[in-house]
Structures are given as structure tokens and as C-alpha cells.
Backbone as CSV, one residue per row, in Angstrom:
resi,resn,N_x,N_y,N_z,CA_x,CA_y,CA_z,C_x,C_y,C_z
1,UNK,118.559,72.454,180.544,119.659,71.556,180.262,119.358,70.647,179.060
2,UNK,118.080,70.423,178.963,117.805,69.316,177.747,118.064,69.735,176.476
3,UNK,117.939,70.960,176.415,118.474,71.871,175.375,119.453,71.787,174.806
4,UNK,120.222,71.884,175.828,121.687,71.900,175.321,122.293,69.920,174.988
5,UNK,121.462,69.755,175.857,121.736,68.023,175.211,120.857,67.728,173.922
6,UNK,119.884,68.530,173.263,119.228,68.074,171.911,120.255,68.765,170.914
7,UNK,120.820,70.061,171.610,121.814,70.525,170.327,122.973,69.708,170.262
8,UNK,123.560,69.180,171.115,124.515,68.242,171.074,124.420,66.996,169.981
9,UNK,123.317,66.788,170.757,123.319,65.030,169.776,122.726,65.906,168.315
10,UNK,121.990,66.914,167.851,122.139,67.253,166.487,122.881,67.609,166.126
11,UNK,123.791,67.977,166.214,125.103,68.671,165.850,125.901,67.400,165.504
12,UNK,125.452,66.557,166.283,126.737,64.676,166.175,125.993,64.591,164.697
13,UNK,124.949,64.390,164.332,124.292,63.892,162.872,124.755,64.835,161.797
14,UNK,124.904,66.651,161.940,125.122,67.301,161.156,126.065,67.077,160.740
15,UNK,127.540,66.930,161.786,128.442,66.930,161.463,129.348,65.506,160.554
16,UNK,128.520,64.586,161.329,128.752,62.885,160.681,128.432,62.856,159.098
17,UNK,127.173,63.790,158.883,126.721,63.289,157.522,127.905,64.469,156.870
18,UNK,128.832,65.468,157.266,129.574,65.942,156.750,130.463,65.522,156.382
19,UNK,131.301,64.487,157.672,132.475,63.343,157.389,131.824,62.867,156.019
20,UNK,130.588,61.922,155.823,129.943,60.966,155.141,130.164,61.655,153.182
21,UNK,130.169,63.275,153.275,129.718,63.590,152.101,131.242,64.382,151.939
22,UNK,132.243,64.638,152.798,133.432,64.469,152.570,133.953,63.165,152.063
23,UNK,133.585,61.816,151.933,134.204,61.053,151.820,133.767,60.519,150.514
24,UNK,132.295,60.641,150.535,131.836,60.424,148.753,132.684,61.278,147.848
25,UNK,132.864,62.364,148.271,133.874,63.534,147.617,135.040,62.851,146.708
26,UNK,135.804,62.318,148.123,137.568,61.931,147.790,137.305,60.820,146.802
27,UNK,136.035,59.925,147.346,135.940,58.460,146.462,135.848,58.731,145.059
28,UNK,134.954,59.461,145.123,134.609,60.157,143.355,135.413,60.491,142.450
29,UNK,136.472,60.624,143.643,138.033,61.257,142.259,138.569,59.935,142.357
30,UNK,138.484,59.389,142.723,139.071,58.085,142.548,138.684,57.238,141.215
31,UNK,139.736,57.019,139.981,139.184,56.639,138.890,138.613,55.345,139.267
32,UNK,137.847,54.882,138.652,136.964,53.016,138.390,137.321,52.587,136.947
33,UNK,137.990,53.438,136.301,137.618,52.848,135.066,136.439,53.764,134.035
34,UNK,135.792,54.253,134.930,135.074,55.304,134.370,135.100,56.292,134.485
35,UNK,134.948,57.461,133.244,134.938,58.590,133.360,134.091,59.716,133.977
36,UNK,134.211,60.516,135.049,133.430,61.289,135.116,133.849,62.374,135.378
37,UNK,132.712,63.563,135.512,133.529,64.726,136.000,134.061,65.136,137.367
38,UNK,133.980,64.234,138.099,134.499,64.432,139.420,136.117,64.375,139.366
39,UNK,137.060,63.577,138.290,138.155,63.614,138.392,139.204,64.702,138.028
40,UNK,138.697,65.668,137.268,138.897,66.795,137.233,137.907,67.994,138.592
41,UNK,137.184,68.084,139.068,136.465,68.219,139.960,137.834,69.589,140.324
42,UNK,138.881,68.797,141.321,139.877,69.966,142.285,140.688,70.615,141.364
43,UNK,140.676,70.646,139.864,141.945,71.359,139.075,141.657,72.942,139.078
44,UNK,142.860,73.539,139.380,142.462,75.067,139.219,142.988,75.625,137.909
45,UNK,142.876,76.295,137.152,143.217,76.947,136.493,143.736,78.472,136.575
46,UNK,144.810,78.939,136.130,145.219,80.111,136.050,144.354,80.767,135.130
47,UNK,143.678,81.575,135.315,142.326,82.355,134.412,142.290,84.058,134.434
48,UNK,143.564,84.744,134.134,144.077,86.023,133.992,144.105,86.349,135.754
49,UNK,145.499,85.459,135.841,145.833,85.460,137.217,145.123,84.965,138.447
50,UNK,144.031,84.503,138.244,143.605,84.000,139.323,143.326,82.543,139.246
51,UNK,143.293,81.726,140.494,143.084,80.417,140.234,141.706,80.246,140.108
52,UNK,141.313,79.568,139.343,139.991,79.428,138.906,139.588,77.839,138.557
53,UNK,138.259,77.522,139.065,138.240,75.624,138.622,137.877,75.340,137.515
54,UNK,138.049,74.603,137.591,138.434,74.509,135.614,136.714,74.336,135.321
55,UNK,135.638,73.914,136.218,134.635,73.554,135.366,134.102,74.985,135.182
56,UNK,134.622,76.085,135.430,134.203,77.354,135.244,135.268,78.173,134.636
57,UNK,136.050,77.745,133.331,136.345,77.983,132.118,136.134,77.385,131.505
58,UNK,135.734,76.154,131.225,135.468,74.812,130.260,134.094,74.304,130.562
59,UNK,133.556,73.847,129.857,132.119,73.206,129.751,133.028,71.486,130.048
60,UNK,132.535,70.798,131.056,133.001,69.146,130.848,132.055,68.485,130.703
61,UNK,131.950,67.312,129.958,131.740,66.445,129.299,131.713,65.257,129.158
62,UNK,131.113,63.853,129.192,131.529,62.322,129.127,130.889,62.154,128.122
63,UNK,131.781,62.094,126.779,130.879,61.669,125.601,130.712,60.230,125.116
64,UNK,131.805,59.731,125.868,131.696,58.314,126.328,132.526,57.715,127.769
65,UNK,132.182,56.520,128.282,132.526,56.050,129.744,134.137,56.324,129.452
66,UNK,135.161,56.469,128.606,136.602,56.335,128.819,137.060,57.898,128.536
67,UNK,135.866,58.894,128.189,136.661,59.911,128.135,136.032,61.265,128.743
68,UNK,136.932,61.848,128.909,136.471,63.335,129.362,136.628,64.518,128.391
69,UNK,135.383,65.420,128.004,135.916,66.501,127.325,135.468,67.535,127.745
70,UNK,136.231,68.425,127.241,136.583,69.475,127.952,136.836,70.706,126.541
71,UNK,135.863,71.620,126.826,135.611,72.687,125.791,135.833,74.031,126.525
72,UNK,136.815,74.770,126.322,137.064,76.022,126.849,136.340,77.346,126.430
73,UNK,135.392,77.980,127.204,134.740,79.152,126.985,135.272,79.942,126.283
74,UNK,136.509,80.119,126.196,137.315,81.146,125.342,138.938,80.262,124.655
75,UNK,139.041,79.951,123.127,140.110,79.405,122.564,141.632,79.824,123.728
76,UNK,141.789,81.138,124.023,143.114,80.987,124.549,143.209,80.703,125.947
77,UNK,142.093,79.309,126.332,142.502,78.517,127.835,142.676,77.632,127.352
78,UNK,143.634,77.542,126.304,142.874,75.770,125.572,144.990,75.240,126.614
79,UNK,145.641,76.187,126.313,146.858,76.194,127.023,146.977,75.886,129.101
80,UNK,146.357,77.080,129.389,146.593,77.233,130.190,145.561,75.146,131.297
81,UNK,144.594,75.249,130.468,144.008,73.892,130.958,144.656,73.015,130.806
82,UNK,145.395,72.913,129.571,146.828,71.634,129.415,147.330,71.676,130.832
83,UNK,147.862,72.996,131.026,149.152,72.831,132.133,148.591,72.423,133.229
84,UNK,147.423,73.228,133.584,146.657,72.428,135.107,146.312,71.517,135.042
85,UNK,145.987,70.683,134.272,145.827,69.341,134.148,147.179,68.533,134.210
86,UNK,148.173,68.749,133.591,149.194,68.193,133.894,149.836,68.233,135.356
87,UNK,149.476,69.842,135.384,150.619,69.771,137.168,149.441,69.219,138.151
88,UNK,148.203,68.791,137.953,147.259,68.001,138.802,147.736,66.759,139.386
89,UNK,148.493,66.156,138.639,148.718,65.028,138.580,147.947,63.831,138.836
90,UNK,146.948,64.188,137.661,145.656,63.240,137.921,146.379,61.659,136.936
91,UNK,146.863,61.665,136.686,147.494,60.675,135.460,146.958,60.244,134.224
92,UNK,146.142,61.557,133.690,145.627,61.495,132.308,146.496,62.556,131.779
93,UNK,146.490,62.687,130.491,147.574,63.074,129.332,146.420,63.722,128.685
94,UNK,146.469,65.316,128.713,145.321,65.859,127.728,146.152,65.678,126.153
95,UNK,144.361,65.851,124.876,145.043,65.695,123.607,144.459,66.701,123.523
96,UNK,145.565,67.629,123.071,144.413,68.933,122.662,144.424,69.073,121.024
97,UNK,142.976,69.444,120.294,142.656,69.304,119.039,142.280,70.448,118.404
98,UNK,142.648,71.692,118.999,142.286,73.405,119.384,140.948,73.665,119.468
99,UNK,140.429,72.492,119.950,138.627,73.320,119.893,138.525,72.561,121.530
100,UNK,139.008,71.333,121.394,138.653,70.172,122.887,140.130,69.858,123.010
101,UNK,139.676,69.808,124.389,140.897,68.882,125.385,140.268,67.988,125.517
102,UNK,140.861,66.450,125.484,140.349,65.233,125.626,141.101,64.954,126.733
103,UNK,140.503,63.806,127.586,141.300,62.771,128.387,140.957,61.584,128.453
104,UNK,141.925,60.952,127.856,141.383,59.427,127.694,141.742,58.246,128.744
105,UNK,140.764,57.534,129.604,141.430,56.532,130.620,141.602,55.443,130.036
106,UNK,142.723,54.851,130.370,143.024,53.802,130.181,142.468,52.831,130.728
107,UNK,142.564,51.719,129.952,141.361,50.620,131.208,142.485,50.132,132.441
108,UNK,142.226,50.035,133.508,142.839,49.358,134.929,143.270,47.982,134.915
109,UNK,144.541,47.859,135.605,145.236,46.786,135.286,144.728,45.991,136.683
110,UNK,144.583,44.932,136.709,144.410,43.835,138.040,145.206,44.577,139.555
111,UNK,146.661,45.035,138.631,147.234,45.616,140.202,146.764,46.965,140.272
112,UNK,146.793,47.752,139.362,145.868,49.413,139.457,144.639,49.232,140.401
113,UNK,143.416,48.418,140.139,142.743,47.983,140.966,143.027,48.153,142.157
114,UNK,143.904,47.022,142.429,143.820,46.678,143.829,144.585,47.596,144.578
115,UNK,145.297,48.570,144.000,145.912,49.676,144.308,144.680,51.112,144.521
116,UNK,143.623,51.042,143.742,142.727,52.180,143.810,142.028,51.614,145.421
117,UNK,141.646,50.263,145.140,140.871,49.542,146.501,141.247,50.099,147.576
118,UNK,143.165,49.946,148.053,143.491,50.295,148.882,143.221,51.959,149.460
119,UNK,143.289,52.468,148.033,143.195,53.973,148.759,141.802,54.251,149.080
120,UNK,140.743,54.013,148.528,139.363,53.552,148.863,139.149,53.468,150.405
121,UNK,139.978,52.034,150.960,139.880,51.635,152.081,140.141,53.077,153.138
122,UNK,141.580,53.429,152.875,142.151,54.446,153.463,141.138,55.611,153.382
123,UNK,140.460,55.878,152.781,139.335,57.302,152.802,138.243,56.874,153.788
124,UNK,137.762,55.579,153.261,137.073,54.887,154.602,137.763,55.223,156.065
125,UNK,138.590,54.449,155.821,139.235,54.384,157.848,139.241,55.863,157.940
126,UNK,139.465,57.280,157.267,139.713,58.840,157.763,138.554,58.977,158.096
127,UNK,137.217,58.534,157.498,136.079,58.864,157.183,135.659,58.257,158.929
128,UNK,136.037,56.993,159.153,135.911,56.707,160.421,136.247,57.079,161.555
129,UNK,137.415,57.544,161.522,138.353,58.270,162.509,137.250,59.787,162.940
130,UNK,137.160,60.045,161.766,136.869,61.228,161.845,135.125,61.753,162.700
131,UNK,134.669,59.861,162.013,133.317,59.961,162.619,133.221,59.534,164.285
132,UNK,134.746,58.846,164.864,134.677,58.606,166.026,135.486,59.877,167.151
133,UNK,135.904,60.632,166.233,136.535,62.191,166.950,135.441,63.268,167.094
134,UNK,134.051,63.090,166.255,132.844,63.615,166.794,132.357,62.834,167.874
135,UNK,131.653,61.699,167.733,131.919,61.025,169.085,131.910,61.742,170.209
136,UNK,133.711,61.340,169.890,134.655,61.804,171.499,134.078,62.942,171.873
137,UNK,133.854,64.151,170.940,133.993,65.228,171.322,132.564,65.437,171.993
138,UNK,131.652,65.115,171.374,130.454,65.536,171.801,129.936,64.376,173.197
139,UNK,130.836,63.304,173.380,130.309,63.100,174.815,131.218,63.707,175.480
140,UNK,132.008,64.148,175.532,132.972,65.189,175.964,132.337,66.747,176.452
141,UNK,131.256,66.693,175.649,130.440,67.881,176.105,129.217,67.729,176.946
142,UNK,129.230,66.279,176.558,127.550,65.682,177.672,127.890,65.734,178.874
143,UNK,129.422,65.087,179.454,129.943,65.199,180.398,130.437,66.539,181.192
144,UNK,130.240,67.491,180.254,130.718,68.802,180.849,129.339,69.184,181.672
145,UNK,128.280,68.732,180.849,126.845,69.387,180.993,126.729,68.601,182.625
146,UNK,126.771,67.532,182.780,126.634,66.219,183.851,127.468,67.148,184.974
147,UNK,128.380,67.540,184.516,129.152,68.587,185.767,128.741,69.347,186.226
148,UNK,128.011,70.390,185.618,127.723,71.426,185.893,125.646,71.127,186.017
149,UNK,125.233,69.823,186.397,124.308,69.492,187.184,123.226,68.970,186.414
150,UNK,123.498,68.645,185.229,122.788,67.266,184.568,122.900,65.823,185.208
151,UNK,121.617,65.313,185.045,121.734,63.842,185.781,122.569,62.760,185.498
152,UNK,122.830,61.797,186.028,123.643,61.082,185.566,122.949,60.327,184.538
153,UNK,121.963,60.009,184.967,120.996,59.003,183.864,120.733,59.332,182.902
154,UNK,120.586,61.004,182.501,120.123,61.579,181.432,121.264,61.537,180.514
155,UNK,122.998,61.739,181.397,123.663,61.827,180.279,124.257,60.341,180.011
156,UNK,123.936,59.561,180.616,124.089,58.149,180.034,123.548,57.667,178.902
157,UNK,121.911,58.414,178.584,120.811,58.054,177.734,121.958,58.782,176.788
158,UNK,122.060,60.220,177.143,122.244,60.722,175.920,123.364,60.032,175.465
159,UNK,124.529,59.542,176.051,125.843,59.319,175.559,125.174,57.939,174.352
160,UNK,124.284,56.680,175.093,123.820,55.738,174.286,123.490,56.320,173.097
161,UNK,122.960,57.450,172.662,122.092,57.799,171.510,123.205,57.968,170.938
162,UNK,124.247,58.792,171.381,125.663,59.465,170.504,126.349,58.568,169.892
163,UNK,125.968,57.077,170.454,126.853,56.041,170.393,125.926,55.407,169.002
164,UNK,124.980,55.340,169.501,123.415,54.752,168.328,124.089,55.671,167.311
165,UNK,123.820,56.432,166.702,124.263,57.634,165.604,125.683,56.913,165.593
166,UNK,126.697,56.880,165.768,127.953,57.168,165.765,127.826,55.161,164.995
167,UNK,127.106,54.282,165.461,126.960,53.080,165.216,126.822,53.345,163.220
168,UNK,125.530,53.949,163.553,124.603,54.403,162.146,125.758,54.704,161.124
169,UNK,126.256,55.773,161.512,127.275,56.118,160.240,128.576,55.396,160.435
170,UNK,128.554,54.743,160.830,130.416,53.619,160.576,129.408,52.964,159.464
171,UNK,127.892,52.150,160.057,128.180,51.202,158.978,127.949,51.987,157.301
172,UNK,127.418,52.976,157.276,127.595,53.582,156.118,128.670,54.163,155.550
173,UNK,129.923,54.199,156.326,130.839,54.613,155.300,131.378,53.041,154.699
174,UNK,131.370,52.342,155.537,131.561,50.754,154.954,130.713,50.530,153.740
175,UNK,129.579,50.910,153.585,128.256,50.518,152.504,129.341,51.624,151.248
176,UNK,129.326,52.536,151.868,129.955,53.781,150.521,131.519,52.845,150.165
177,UNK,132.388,52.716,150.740,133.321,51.876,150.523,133.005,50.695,150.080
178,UNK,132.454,49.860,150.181,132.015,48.438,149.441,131.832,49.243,147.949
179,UNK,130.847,49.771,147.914,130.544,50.114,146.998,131.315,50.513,145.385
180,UNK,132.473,51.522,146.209,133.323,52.107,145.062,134.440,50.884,145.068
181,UNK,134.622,50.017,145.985,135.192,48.760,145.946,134.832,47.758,144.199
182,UNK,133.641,47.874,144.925,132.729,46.947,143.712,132.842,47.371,142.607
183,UNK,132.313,48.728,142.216,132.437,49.334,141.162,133.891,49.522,140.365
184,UNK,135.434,49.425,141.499,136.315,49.458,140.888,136.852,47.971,140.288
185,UNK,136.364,46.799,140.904,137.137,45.532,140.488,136.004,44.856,139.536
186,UNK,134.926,45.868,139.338,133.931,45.503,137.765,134.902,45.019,136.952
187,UNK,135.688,44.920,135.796,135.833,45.363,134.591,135.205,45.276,133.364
């Protein structure tokens, strides 16, 4: 039986630090003001019919903090990257110069800010939700084990530990959220 209660509570950490590195993910596209390549990161490209991500037709680039460039392996994607970038709706405006696609950010207005903050927050609270629906689930399974003739005490310990872990990563998606918080109301 202990077995199946050590795979349990590892499986709560595997899966938490998954929420955790799902959520650095979403934050990353989230502009600050600075450029990187994560904001292009989800664009697909049409690449002789197939969707394809753009960092695998284009070489990308930060040749400085406000811009992104973007050099296409072959001159005739210099089109087709315009359009996926546009229907992305990332809210940069490529300049294309037929060799580079540029994207230039604009610097963030006081309310842009506090508008990126909010969605910030909101990736946080999913990030939480999500870390308290492992949780549920996996004392949900301690209790199955307790049924079928695990002790009570043992699955109490274990539920405390699920709870210890489950403690651990709330306060780190808060630390990851402060963070891109901070970094966005820099200017």
C-alpha cells in the first residue's frame, strides 16, 4: 500500500511543477515592455501548407530591448510571416524591409500596465486553481486507498504532506506573479 501512496504524493509534485511551468509559459507572452522571443513563441505559420512555428522558418532575434527580428530562412516567407503575425493578434505591426521583419514595442502606458498586471494576476489564480484540482484529486485517491484498507493515520499523514506540497507551490506561483508584476510596472 505504501507504494501506491509514494506514487501519489509524486505524481502531486510532477504534476504542480507542470501547472508552475505552464504558467511561466502564458506570463512570458505577456509583453513588460520588453522584447523577447517568447511573444512570438505560439505564431504558426503557413509553410507550403502546413502550420509551422514561426521560430522554425525565421531565425528570431532581440537586437535591442524594444524590438524583435525576425529573418526568414527562405525570402518567400517574408509574406506569409506578415500575415501570421498579424492574424496572431499579438498587437505589434510587422515592418517588413525584404530581408527582416521587424516588430517594434511601444513603450506601456500607466493604464496598459495595469491592464497587463491584471491578466498576470488572472494566470496566477488558473495557475492556482489548477494547483488545488491536483490536490483534490490526489487526496481523492488517498482516500480510495484508506477504503480499500489503508490506515487511517497513514492516510492522514499522507493527505498533510499533499497539503505541505500543495502549500509549497501556491506560494510560488505568487513569487512568479510578483515578479512579472514588478518587472511590468518598471518603466
Amino acid at each position: 500500500m505504501s507504494e501506491a501512496l509514494e506514487l501519489i504524493i509524486d505524481e502531486v509534485s510532477v504534476n504542480m511543477k507542470k501547472a508552475i511551468a505552464h504558467l511561466e509559459s502564458e506570463i512570458g507572452k505577456v509583453r513588460a515592455g520588453k522584447a523577447t522571443p517568447q511573444i512570438v513563441e505560439g505564431i504558426f505559420v503557413d509553410y507550403y501548407g502546413n502550420a509551422t512555428p514561426l521560430n522554425q522558418v525565421a531565425n528570431v532575434t532581440i537586437p535591442d530591448p524594444r524590438t524583435i527580428s525576425l529573418q526568414p530562412w527562405e525570402k518567400n516567407m517574408l509574406g506569409p510571416i506578415e500575415k501570421a503575425i498579424i492574424a496572431s493578434n499579438i498587437g505589434l505591426n510587422p515592418q517588413n524591409d525584404g530581408i527582416y521583419i521587424r516588430l517594434y514595442l511601444p513603450p506601456l502606458t500607466e493604464e496598459r500596465r495595469k491592464e497587463l498586471s491584471k491578466r498576470v494576476f488572472n494566470e496566477g489564480e488558473q495557475a492556482k486553481v489548477a494547483v488545488r484540482s491536483i490536490r483534490r484529486d490526489s487526496i481523492e485517491q488517498v482516500r480510495k486507498l484508506q477504503k480499500d484498507g489503508l490506515s487511517e493515520d497513514i492516510a492522514r499523514n499522507a493527505e498533510g504532506t499533499i497539503q505541505g506540497i500543495t502549500d509549497k507551490f501556491i506560494i510560488v506561483v505568487d513569487n512568479v506573479c510578483k515578479e512579472k508584476e514588478k518587472e511590468i510596472m518598471t518603466v
